[in-house]
N, C-alpha and C positions, 0 to 999 in steps of 0.2 A: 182850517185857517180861512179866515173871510179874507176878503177880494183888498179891502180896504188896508190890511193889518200887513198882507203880503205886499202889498205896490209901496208901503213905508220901508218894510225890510228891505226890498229889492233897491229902493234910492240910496236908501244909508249905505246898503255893501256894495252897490256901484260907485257913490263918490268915495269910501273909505278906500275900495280898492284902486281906485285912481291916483291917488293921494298915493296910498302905500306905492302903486309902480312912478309915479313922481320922482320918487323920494329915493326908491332901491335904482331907479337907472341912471341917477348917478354916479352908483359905484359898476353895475354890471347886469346884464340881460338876466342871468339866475337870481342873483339878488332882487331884481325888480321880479322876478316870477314869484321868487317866495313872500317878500313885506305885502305883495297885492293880494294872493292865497288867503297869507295871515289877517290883513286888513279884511279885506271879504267877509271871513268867518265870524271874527267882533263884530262885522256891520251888521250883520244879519242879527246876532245877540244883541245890540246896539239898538236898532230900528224894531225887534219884538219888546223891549224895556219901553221904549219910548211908547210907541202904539198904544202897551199896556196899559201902563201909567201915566202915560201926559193927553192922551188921546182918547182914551176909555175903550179900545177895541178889542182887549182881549175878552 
């Protein structure tokens, strides 16, 4: 994976998973561990789609 195509993944799943623990610690500290987990792993699939397709890096 190029340098380029990973520093996208890594933005998407750090603000996805931000958002997710947002979101989950209004109901509880586990719930905010797992939506940010969950968010994370889409971000990452999220930010390689993008890369791929809107950015031409894959």
């Amino acid at each position: 994976m190029r340098l380029a195509q990973w520093l996208v993944r890594t933005v998407v799943a750090t603000i996805l998973s931000t958002i997710g623990w947002w979101l989950g610690a209004k109901v509880g500290i586990i719930t905010a561990y797992m939506l940010s987990t969950v968010a994370a792993g889409y971000g990452l699939w999220l930010g390689g789609r993008i890369a791929r397709d809107y950015l031409g890096l894959g």
